[in-house]
N, CA, C and O atoms as a GROMACS GRO file, in nm:
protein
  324
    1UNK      N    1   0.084  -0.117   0.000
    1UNK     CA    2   0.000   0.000   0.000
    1UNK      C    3   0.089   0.124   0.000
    1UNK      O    4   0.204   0.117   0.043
    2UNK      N    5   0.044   0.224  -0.042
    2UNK     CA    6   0.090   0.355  -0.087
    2UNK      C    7   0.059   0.429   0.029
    2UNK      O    8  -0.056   0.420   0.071
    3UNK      N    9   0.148   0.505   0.092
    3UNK     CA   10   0.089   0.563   0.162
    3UNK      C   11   0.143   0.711   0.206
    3UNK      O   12   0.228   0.719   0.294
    4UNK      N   13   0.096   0.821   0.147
    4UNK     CA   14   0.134   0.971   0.128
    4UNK      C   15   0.049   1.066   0.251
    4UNK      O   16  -0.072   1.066   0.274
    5UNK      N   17   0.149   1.138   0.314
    5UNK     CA   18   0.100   1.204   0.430
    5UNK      C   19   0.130   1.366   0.390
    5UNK      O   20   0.242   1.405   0.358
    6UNK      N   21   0.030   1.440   0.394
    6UNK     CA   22   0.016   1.581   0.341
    6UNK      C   23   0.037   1.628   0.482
    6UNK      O   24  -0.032   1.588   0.575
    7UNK      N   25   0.145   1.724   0.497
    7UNK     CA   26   0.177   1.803   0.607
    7UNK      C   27   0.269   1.939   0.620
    7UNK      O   28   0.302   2.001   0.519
    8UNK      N   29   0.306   1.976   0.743
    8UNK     CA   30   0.368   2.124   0.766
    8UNK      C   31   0.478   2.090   0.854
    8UNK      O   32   0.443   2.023   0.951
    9UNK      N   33   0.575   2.112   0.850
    9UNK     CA   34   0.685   2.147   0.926
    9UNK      C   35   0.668   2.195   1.054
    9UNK      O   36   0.747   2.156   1.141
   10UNK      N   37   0.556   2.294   1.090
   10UNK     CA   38   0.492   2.316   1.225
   10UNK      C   39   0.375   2.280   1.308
   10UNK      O   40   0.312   2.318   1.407
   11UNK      N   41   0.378   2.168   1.198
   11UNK     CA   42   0.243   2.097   1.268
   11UNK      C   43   0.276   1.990   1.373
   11UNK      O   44   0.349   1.893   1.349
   12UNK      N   45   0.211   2.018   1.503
   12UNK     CA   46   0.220   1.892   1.590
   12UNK      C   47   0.183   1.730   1.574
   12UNK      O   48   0.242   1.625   1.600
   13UNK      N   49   0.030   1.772   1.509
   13UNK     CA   50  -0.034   1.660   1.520
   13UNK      C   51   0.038   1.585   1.395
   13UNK      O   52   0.043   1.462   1.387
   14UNK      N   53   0.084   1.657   1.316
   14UNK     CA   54   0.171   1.575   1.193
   14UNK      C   55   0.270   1.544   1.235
   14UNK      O   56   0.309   1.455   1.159
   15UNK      N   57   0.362   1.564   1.333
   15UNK     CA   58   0.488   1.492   1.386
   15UNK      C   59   0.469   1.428   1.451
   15UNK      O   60   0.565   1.361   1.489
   16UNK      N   61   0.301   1.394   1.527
   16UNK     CA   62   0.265   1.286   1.602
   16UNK      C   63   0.262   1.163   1.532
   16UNK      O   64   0.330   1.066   1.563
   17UNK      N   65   0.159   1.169   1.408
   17UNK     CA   66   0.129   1.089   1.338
   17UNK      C   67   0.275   1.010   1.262
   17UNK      O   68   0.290   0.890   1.240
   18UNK      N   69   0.357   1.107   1.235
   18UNK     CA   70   0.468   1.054   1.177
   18UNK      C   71   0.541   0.949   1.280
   18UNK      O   72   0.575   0.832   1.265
   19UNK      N   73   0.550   1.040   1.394
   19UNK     CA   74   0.605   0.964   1.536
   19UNK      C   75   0.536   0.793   1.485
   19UNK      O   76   0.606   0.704   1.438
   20UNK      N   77   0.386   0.782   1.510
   20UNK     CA   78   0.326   0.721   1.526
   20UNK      C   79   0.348   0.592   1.396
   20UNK      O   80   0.354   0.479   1.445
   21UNK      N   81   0.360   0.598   1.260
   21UNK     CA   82   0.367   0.582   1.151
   21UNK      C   83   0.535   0.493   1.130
   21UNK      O   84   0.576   0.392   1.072
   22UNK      N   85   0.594   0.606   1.219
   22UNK     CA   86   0.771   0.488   1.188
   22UNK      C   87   0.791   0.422   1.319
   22UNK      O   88   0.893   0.353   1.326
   23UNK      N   89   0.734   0.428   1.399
   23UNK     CA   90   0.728   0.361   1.511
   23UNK      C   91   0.677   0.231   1.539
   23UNK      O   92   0.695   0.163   1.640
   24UNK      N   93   0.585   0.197   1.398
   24UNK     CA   94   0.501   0.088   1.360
   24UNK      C   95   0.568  -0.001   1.232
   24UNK      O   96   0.533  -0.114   1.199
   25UNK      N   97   0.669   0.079   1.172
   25UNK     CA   98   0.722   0.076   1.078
   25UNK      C   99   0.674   0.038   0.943
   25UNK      O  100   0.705  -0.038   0.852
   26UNK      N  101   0.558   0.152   0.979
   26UNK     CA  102   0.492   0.162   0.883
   26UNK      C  103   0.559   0.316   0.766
   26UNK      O  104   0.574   0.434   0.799
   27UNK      N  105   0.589   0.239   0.611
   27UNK     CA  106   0.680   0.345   0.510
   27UNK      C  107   0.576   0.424   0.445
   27UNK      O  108   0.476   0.367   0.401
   28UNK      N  109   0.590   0.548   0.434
   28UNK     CA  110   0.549   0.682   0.370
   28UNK      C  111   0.581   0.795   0.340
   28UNK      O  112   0.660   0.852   0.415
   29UNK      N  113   0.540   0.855   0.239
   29UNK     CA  114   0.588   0.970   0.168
   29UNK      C  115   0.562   1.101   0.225
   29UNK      O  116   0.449   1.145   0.204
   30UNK      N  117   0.631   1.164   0.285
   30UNK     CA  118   0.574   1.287   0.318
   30UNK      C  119   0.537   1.422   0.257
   30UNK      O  120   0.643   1.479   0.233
   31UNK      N  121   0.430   1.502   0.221
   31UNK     CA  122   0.434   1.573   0.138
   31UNK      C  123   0.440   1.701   0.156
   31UNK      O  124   0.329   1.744   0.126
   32UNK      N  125   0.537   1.823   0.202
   32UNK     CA  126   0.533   1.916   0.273
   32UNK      C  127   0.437   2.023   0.181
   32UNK      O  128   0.476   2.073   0.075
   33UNK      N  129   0.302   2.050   0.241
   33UNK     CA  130   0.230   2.165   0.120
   33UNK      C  131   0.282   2.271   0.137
   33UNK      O  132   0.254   2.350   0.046
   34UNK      N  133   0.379   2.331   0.251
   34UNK     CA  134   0.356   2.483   0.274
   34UNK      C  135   0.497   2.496   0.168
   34UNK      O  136   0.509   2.614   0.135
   35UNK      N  137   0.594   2.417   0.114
   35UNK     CA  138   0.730   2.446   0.057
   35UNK      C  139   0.723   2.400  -0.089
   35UNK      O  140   0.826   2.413  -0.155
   36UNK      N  141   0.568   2.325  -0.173
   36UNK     CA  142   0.542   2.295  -0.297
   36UNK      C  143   0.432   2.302  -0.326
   36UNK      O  144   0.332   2.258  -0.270
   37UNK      N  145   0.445   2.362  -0.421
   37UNK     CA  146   0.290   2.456  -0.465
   37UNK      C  147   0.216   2.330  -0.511
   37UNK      O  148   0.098   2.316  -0.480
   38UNK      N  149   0.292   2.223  -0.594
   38UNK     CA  150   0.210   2.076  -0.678
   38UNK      C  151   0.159   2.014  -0.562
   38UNK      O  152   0.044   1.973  -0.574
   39UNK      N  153   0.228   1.991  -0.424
   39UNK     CA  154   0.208   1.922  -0.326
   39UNK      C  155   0.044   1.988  -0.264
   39UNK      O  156  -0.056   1.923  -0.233
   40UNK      N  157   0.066   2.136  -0.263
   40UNK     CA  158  -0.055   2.183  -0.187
   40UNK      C  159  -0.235   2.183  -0.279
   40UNK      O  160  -0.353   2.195  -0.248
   41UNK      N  161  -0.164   2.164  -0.385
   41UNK     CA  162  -0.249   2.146  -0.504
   41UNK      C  163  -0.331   2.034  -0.496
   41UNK      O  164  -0.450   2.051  -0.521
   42UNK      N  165  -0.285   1.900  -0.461
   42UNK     CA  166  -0.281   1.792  -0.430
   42UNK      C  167  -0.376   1.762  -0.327
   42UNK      O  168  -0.466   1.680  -0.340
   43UNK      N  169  -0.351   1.834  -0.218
   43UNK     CA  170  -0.386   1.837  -0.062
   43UNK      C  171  -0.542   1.893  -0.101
   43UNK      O  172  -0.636   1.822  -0.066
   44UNK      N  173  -0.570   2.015  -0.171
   44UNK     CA  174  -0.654   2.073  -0.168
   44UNK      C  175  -0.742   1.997  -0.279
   44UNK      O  176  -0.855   1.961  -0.247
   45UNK      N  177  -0.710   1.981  -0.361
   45UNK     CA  178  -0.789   1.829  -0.460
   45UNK      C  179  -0.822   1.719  -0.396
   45UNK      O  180  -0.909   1.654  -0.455
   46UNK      N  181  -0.793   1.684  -0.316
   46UNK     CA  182  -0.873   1.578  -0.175
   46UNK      C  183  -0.949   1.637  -0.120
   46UNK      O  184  -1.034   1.554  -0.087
   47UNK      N  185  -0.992   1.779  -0.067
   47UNK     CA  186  -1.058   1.771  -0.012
   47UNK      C  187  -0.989   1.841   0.122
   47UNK      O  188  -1.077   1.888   0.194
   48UNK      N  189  -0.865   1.860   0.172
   48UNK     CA  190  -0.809   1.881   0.263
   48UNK      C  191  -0.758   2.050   0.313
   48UNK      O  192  -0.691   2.137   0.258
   49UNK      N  193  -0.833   2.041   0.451
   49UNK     CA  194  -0.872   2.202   0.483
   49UNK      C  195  -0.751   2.231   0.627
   49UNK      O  196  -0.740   2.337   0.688
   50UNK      N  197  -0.687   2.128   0.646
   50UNK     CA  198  -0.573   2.108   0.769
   50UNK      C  199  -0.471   2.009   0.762
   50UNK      O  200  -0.443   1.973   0.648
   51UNK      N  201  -0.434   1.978   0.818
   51UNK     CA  202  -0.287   1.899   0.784
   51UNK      C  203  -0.279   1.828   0.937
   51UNK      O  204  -0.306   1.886   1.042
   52UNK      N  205  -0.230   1.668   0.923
   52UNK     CA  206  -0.165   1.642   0.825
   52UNK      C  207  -0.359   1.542   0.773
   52UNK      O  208  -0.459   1.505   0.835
   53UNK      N  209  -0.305   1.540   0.611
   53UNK     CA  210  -0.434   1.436   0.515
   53UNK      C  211  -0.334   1.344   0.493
   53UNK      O  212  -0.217   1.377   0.472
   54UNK      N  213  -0.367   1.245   0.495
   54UNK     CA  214  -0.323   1.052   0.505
   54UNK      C  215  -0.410   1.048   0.349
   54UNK      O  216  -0.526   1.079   0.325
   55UNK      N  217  -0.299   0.997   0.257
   55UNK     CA  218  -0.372   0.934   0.130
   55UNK      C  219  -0.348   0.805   0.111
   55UNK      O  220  -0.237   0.788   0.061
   56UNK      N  221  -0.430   0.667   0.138
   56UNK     CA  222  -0.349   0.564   0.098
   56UNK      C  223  -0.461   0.517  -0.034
   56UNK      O  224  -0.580   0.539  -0.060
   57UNK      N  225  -0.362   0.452  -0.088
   57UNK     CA  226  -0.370   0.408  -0.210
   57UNK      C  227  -0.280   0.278  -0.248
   57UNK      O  228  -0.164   0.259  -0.214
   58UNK      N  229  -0.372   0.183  -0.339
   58UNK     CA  230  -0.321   0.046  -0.350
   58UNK      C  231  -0.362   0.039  -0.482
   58UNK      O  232  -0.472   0.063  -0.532
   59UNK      N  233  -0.208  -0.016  -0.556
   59UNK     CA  234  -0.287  -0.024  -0.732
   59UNK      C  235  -0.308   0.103  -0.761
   59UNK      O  236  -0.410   0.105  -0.830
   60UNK      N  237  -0.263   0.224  -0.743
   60UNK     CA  238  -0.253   0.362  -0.796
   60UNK      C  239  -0.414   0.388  -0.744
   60UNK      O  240  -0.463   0.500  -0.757
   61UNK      N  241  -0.487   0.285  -0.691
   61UNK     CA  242  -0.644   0.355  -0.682
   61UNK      C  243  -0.662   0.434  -0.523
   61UNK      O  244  -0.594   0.396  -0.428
   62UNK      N  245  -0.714   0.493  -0.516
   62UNK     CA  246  -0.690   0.557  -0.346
   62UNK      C  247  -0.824   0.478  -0.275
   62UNK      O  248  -0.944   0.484  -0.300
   63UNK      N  249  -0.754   0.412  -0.187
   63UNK     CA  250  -0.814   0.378  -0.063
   63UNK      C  251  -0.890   0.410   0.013
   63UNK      O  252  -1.002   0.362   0.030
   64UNK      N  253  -0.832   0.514   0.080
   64UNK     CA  254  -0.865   0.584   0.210
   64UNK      C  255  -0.815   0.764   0.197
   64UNK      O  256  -0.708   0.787   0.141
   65UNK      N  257  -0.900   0.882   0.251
   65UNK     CA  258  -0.828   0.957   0.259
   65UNK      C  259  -0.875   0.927   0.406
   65UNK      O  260  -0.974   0.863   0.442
   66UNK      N  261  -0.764   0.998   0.493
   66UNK     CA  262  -0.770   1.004   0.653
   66UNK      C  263  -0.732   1.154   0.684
   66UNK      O  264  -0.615   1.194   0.683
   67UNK      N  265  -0.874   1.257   0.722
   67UNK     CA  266  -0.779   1.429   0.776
   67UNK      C  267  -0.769   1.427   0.919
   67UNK      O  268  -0.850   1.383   1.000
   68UNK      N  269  -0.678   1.472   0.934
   68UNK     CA  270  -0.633   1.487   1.094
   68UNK      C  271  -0.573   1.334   1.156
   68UNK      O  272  -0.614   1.227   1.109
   69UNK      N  273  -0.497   1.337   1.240
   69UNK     CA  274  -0.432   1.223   1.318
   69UNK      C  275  -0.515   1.168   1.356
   69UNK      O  276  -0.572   1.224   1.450
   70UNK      N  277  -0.570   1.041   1.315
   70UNK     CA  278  -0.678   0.932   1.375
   70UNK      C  279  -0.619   0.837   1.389
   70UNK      O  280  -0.594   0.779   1.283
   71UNK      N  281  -0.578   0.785   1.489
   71UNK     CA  282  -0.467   0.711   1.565
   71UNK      C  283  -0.543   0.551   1.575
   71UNK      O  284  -0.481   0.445   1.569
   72UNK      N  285  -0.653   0.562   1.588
   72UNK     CA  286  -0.769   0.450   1.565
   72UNK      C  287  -0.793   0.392   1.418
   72UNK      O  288  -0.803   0.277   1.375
   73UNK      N  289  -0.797   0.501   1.366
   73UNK     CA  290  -0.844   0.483   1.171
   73UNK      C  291  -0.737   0.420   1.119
   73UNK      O  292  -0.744   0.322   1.045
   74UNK      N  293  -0.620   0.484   1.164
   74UNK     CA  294  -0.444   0.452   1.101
   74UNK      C  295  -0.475   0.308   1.142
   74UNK      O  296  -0.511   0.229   1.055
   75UNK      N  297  -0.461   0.264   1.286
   75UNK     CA  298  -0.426   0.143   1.314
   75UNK      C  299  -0.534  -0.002   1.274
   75UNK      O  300  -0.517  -0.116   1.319
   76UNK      N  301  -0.648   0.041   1.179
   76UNK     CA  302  -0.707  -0.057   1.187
   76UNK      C  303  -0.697  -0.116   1.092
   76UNK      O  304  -0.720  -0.236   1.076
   77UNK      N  305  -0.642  -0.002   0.980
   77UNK     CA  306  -0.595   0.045   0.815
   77UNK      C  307  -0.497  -0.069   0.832
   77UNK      O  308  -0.484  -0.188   0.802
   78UNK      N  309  -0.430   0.031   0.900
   78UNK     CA  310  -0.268  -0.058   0.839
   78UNK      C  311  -0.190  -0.138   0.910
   78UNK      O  312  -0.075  -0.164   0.876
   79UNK      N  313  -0.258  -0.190   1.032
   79UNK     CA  314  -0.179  -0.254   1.149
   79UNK      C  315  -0.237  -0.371   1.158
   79UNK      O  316  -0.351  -0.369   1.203
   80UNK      N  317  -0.179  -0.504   1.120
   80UNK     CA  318  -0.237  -0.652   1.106
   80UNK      C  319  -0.300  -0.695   1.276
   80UNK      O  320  -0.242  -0.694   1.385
   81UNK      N  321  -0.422  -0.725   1.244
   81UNK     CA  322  -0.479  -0.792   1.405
   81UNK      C  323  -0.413  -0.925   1.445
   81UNK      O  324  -0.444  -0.979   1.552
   0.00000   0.00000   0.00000
């Protein structure tokens, strides 16, 4: 699974989630919107009004979008029972 995280350099809850994300060792792309205009372009074509937006995608098709750190949503997604 693909998995692209739209975020800010001063965002908490996005260094949580990241915390949260390699800690599981779970791999993803990070996409900083505030330093690439294509990136924020992106963010805002989802649908996304805050940071960090979770895009996963499998087979180029998108999955899931996830806005805001959902620490529940992440782990049910992508963390084997």
């Amino acid at each position: 699974m693909e998995i692209i995280v739209y975020s800010s350099k001063s965002c908490g809850h996005c260094s949580n989630q990241k915390d949260f994300l390699n800690k599981n060792g779970i791999a993803f792309e990070e996409r900083d919107v505030n330093n690439n205009e294509q990136y924020f372009k992106e963010f805002k074509a989802l649908g996304g009004v805050g940071v960090p937006l979770t895009l996963l995608k499998e087979s180029g098709e998108t999955k899931a979008v996830i806005s805001g750190f959902d620490k529940q949503k992440l782990s049910e997604i992508l963390i084997p029972q």
